[in-house]
Phi, psi and omega in degrees: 000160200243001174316103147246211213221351180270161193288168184241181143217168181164138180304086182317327195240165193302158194264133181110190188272138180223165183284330178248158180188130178242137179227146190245130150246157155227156206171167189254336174224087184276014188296305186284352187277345204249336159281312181288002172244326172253154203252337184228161193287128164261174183261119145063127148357060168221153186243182224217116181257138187216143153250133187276123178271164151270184163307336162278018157079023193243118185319121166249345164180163201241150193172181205256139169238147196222116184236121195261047179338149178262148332297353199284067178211164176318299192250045174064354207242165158305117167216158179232124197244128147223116177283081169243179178306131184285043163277119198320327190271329178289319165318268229309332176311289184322308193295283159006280170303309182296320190286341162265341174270355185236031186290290158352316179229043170068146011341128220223142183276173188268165196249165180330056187126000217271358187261302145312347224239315164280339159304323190270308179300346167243051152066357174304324195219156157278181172283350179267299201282294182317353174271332189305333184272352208264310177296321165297346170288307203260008171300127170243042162204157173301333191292306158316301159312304225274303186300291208315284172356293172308299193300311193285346182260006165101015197263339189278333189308290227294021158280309187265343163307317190280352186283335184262329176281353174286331184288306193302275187310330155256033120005278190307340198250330160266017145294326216251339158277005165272340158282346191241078167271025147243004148308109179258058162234157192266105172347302173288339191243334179277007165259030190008038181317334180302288195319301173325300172324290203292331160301311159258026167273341185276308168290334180283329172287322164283356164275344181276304202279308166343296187308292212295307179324295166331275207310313147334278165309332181276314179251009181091203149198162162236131187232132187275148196234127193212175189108199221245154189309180182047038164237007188136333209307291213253329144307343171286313170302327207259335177280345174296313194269336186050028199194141171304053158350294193237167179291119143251150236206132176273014177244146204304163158104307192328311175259099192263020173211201158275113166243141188264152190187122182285145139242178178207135167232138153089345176130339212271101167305151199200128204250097188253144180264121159254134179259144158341160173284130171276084195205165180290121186229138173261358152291126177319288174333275243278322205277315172300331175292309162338295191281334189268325149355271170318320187274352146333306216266319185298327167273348183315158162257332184203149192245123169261124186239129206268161194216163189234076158006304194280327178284119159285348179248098186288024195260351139340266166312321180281321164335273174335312189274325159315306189317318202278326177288000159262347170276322164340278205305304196315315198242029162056356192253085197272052132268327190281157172253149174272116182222119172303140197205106150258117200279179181039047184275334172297009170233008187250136193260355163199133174307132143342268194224202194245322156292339147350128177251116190261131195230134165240105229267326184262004180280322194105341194298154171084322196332305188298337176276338216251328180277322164298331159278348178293326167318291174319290176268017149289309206106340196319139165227183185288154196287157204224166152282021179245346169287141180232171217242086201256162182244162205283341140352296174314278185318296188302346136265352165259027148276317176270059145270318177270354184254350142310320216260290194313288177337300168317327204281332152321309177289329198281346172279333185261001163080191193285344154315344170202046147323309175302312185286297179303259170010286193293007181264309187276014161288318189281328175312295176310309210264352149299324197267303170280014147310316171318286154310350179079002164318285194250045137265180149246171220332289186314307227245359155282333203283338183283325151335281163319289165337307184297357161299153136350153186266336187278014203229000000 
């Protein structure tokens, strides 16, 4: 990490022109830089109408200084906020001019994350909630905002503070019988260790799901539009999208590349890929779209693969469908799912099957049903006020939290005989758990967090 003790500075609000532009300093003694700017001490989180001078005593912008004594400030240390007009070249002046008044006491522009990053080592935020802010930035649906949100006030912590305090006590009671093995009481039943055990595996399994829900909302999914020309792909995009996206056309060919286009059902951002036609082609173009097609459908979370209704002979489409489950296996990618989509049931003289998802891409029918199933085998269930906006971090400690805790239940089955083990189980279990807050992480790998902020965060 990259944490030092000298002050920082850096542009707080988004970069280009704006009517407003903020700029944050921190520090642990910001006194003498606050003399040099104010003719009188300002008060408090109050705010200070000022003009920032050059060295010729000549105005670079006129604006609000806003000052924040340590500790009661975001990252605990003495800030300074000043709020002036958002042009870029009147900041960086600005920025510029605090950086010749802040020679004296090191003053620095801040690294990537570095202001949050101090919030958290002095204990204002955990490491969950400081990813929560990062996340409340890069949200892209309300649903997202509401989980960032939940997560920065701490309700995804006080989930996990509270699990570790049930693992800490029963800890404390099989630490304590293991100082007494001449104690002839029976461990499991006078601690009710079964109940405890069982009490936080029943909790850790609904925050790994809440989470995986969250992880899901945060982070999207993609889905591909994939079959043979001419069946729809890109009327299916342009009815997904509610807008012409892509060119449509009765001639094979038309879509010779990828187009990507974000959307959200349900809160859930969801980035659907329209692809080339897949079939054997001697255009050079169209054969480069092809091929970007496949790599498209290898990365997919989920694949539609789209059928034309109106044909009867599918022997085509089932080819195709063999193909795309040997490029799955090819790219290692056993997550995605294949969902059939026969398109052009308002021209079709007889349903497929009966299990069939029918569609009319230009009409709309089925699109809604058709966006619900994509949720469904996304997993998704609605969004609720208990999902929160976890990261793939996340999942992956509290899954080995559970597979420590599942390890533990063999010893614990085995009675005080193998107390010492069970101890050392639900130790890695806690110590799973505080990764998540960042308690037992290490260095390197909080400063590579942080680093993915904002500089002005």
């Amino acid at each position: 990490m990259f944490y030092k003790r000298d002050p920082i500075i850096a542009q707080a609000s988004a970069t280009g022109k704006a009517g407003v532009g903020v700029i944050r300093v921190s520090g642990e003694h910001l006194r003498p830089l606050i003399d040099r700017l104010c003719t009188k001490q300002p008060i408090p989180r109050y705010a200070t109408l000022l003009h920032i001078k050059d060295e010729s005593d000549q105005s670079i912008d006129q604006g609000l200084l806003t000052y924040f004594p340590a500790p009661h400030s975001f990252t605990g240390e003495d800030v300074i906020e000043f709020h002036g007009h958002g042009g870029p070249i009147v900041l960086s002046l600005v920025i510029q001019r605090l950086l010749d008044l802040g020679q004296d006491i090191a003053l620095r522009i801040a690294m990537p994350g570095e202001f949050s990053e101090r919030a958290f080592l002095n204990n204002k935020i955990d490491l969950a909630q400081a990813e929560a802010i990062a996340d409340l930035i890069d949200a892209t649906t309300v649903a997202a905002v509401k989980s960032a949100n939940r997560s920065l006030s701490g309700v995804f912590s006080e989930k996990i503070n509270h699990l570790i305090e049930k693992l800490t006590h029963l800890r404390i009671l099989v630490e304590a019988t293991l100082d007494f093995p001449e104690e002839e009481i029976e461990f499991l039943e006078n601690a009710n260790a079964k109940e405890q055990w069982a009490n936080i595996w029943s909790g850790l399994l609904e925050t790994l799901h809440t989470s995986e829900q969250g992880a899901l909302l945060r982070e999207g999914a993609l889905v591909v539009l994939a079959g043979p020309p001419n069946v729809g792909k890109s009327s299916l995009l342009n009815q997904l999208a509610q807008q012409d996206i892509a060119i449509v056309t009765p001639i094979a060919g038309t879509t010779r590349d990828r187009i990507r286009e974000q959307i959200q059902i349900d809160g859930v951002p969801i980035s659907i890929v329209d692809t080339a036609g897949l079939r054997e082609s001697q255009d050079e173009v169209e054969k480069i779209g092809i091929e970007r097609s496949w790599a498209a459908i290898g990365d997919a979370d989920i694949i539609l693969f789209m059928r034309d209704a109106t044909q009867s002979n599918q022997g085509e489409s089932e080819e195709l469908l063999h193909k795309i489950s040997e490029e799955l296996i090819k790219k290692q990618n056993l997550k995605a799912k294949v969902l059939e989509v026969w398109n052009k049931q308002d021209q079709a003289p007889l349903q497929p099957r009966e299990e069939a998802l029918l569609i009319s891409a230009k009409s709309g029918y089925g699109v809604e049903l058709l966006k619900h199933q994509i949720l469904q085998t996304l997993g998704w269930e609605s969004h609720t006020e208990n999902t929160i906006l976890a990261r793939g971090r996340h999942i992956e400690a509290l899954k080995k939290a559970l597979k420590h805790l599942q390890s533990s239940q063999v010893y614990l089955s085995q009675g005080n005989a193998s107390l010492e083990l069970f101890a050392e189980e639900l130790r890695l279990t806690q110590d799973a758990l505080g990764e998540i807050t960042g308690k037992l992480l290490p260095d390197d790998l909080l400063g590579k967090i942080f680093s993915s902020f904002c500089i002005g965060k």
